[in-house]
N, C-alpha and C positions, 0 to 999 in steps of 0.2 A: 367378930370373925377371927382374929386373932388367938381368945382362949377356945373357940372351936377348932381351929387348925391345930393348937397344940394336943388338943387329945383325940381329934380326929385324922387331921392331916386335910385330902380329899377323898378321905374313905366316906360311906353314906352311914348315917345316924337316925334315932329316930325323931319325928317333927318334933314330938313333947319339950324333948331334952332342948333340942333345938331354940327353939319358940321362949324357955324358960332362962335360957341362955342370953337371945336374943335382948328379952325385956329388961333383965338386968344393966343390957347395956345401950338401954334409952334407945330401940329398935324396934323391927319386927321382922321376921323369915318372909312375911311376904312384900314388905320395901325389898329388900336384901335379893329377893327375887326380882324386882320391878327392875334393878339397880342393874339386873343381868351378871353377879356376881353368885347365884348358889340356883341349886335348880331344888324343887319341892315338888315330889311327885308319891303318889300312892304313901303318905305316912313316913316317906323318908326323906333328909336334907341331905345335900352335900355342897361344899364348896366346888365351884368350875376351874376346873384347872386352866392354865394361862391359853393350851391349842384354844380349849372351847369356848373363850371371849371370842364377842365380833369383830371382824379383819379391822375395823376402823375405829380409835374413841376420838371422838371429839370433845376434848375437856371441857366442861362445866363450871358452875358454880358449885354443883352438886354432886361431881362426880370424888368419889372417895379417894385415900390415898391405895386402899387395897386395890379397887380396881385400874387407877395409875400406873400400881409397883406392876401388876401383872399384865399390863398389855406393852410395858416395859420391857418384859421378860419373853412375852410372847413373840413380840419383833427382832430382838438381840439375841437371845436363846435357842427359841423354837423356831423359827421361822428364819433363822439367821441371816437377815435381812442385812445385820452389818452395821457398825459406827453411827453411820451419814444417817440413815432412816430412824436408827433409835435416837440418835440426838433433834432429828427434826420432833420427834412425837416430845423428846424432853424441852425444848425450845417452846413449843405448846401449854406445857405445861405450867412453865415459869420455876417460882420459887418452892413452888410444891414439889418440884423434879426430887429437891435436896432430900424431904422427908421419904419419896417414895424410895430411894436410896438407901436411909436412916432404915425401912422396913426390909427392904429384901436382905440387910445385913441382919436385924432379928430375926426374919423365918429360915434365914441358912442358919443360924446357930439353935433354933428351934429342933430343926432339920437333922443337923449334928446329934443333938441329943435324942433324939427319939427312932434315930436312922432311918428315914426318911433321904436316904442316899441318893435317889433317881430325882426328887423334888431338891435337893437341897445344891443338884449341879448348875439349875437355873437362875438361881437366887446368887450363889456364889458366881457365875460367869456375868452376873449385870454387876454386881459389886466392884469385881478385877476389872469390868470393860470401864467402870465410873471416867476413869480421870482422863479418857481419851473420849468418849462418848459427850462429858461436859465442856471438856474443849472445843469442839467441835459445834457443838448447841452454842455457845459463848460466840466462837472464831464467826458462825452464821449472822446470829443476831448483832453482832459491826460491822457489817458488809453495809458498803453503803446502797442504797436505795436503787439505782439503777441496774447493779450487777444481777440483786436479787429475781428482778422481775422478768430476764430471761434464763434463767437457768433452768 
């Protein structure tokens, strides 16, 4: 996903390049599809930008870091849901939170470079929101037990 973001962004491409891409990196477009991170329609691929994820992820075992960084982004950024909501989804996540983090500061400097200006304000606003949004995921998960269960 990553080296198709850099030369794509979320612009559409076609499957081939796609698919050829993919397998190189021990994948496939239609996992990647399954995953509900890129859509494959009529011979072209694209990455789904962070609105068009589903309003809810419920982390997995299997859920990736790209789709993590962007429903991240989708809550705090797009949806500006706020602090409190995106540090519950990062709470969720656990110790993966750190790497989805580690990513959206790669595709802001990705972003940077390829100016990708409009994508690169979302990546950069979960980055700056990091230290307050982790405090907050951290400040929840030591509450003791009884506070939690009526709030």
């Amino acid at each position: 996903m990553l080296a198709w973001f850099e030369q794509k962004g979320f612009a559409e491409g076609e499957f081939g390049e796609a698919e050829l891409l993919s397998k190189a990196k021990v994948t496939s477009v239609s996992s990647l599809e399954q995953a509900g991170i890129l859509s494959s329609k009529g011979g072209k691929v694209r990455l789904l930008r962070p609105q068009e994820l589903p309003d809810k992820l419920e982390p997995t075992r299997d859920s990736s870091v790209w789709e993590m960084t962007h429903h991240l982004i989708r809550l705090y950024h797009v949806e500006q849901k706020g602090e409190q909501a995106t540090a519950e989804l990062l709470r969720k996540l656990g110790s993966a939170g750190e790497t989805a983090r580690d990513l959206a500061y790669r595709l802001f400097n990705i972003c940077e470079k390829k100016k990708f200006s409009q994508e690169a304000q979302g990546y950069n606003a979960l980055v700056l929101g990091w230290p307050e949004i982790s405090r907050l995921a951290q400040e929840r998960q030591s509450e003791p037990q009884e506070q939690k269960s009526w709030i």
